[in-house]
C-alpha positions as CSV (number, residue, x, y, z in Angstrom):
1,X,9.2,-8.3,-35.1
2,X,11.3,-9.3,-32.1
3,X,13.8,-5.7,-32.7
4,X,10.5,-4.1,-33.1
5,X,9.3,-5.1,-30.0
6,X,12.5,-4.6,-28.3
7,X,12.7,-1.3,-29.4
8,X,9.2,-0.5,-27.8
9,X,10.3,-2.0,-24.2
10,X,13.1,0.5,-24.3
11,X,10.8,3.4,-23.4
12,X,9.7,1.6,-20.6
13,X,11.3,2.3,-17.0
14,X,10.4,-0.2,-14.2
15,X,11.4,0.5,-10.6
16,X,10.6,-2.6,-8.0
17,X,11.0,-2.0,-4.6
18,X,8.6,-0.5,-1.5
19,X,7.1,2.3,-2.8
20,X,6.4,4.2,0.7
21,X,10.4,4.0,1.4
22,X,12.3,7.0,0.4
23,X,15.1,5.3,-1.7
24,X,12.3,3.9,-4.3
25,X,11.5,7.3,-4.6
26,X,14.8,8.8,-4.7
27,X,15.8,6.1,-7.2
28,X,12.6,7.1,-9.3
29,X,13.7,10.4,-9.1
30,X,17.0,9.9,-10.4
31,X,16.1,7.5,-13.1
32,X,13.2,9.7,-14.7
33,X,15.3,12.8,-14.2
34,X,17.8,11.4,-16.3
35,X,15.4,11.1,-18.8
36,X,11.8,12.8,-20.1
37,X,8.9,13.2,-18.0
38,X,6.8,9.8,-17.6
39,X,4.4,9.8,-19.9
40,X,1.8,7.0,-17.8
41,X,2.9,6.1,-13.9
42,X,1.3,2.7,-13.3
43,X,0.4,2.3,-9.4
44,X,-0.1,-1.2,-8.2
45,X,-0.7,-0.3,-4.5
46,X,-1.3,-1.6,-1.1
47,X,-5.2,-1.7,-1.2
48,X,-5.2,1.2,1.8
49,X,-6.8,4.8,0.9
50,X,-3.9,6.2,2.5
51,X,-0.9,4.0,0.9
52,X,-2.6,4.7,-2.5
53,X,-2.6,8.8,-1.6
54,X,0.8,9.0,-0.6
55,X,2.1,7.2,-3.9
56,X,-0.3,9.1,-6.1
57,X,1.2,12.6,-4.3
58,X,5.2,10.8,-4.5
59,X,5.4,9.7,-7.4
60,X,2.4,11.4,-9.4
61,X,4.8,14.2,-9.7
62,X,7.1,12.5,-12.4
63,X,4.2,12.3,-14.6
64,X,4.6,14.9,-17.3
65,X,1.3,17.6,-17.6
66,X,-1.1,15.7,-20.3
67,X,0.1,12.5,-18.8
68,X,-1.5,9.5,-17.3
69,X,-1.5,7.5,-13.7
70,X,-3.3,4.1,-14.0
71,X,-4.6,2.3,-11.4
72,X,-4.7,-1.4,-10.3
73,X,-7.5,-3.2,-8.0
74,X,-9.8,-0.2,-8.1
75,X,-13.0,-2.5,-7.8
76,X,-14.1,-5.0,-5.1
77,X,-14.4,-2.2,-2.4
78,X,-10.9,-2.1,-1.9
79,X,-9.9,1.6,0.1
80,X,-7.8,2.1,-2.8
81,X,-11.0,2.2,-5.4
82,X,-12.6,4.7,-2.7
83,X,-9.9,7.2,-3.2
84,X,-9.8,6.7,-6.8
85,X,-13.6,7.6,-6.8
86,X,-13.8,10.2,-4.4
87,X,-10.3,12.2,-5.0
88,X,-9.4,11.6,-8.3
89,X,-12.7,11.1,-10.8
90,X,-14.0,14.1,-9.6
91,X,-11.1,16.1,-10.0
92,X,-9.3,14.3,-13.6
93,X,-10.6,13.0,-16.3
94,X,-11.0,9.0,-16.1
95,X,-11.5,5.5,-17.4
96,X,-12.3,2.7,-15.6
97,X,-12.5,-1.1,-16.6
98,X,-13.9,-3.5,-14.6
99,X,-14.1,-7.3,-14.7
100,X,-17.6,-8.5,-14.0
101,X,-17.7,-11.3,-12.5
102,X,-15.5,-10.1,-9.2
103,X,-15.2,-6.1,-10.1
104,X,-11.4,-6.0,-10.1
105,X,-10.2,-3.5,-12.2
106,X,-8.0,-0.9,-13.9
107,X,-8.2,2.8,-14.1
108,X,-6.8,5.9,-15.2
109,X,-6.5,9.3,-14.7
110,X,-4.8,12.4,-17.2
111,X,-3.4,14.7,-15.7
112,X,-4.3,18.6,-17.4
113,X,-2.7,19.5,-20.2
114,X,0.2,22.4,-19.3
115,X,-0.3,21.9,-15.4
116,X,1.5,19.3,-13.6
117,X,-0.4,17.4,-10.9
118,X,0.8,19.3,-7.8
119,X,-0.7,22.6,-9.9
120,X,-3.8,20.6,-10.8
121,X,-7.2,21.2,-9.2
122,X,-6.9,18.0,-7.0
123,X,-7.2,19.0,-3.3
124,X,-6.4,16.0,-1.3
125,X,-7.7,16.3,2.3
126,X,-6.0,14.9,5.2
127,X,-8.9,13.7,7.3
128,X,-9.8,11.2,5.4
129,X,-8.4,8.0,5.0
């Protein structure tokens, strides 16, 4: 089972570093571009409306059309569970899991089939945030 599960892990591209600075996303670029499309972008972000924006419009783009973008901490009344309600449910289809007791959770979004996101019909406003 252990090659097996090896095997699995080798599909999967981790990048560490800040994700507002330009050579996370430059080395994101280069690594996925070397490879397919991502097929799920998992964003872990700062808790702000605006920090978790400007990573779903950075990096959302390596997400191939039909794809996925999960989100963590999307409960407890962070700003980043305000901009996953308000920009992106409306707009994607979703799934979101809460914990009950404190209302952390995960969601998700798929992007269109055919469309990547930037074609999407996501309109992200500036003013708010």
């Amino acid at each position: 089972h252990e090659a097996l599960f090896h095997e699995k892990l080798s599909h999967v591209i981790e990048i560490f570093g800040n994700a507002h600075d330009d050579a996370t996303l430059e080395q994101a670029v280069r690594t996925v571009s070397v490879r397919h499309p991502l097929d799920m972008l998992f964003i872990d972000s700062d808790h702000s409306y605006q920090g978790t924006k400007s990573q779903v419009e950075r990096y959302g783009k390596l997400v191939r059309p039909g794809g996925f973008i999960a989100f963590h901490d999307i409960g407890n009344g962070h700003e980043c569970q305000k901009f996953y309600d308000e920009e992106l449910k409306p707009n994607f289809w979703s799934i979101t899991f809460l914990e009950t007791t404190n209302q952390y959770g995960l969601g998700a979004i798929q992007l269109p089939p055919g469309r990547p996101i930037e074609e999407s019909r996501m309109v992200i406003s500036s003013n708010k945030g």
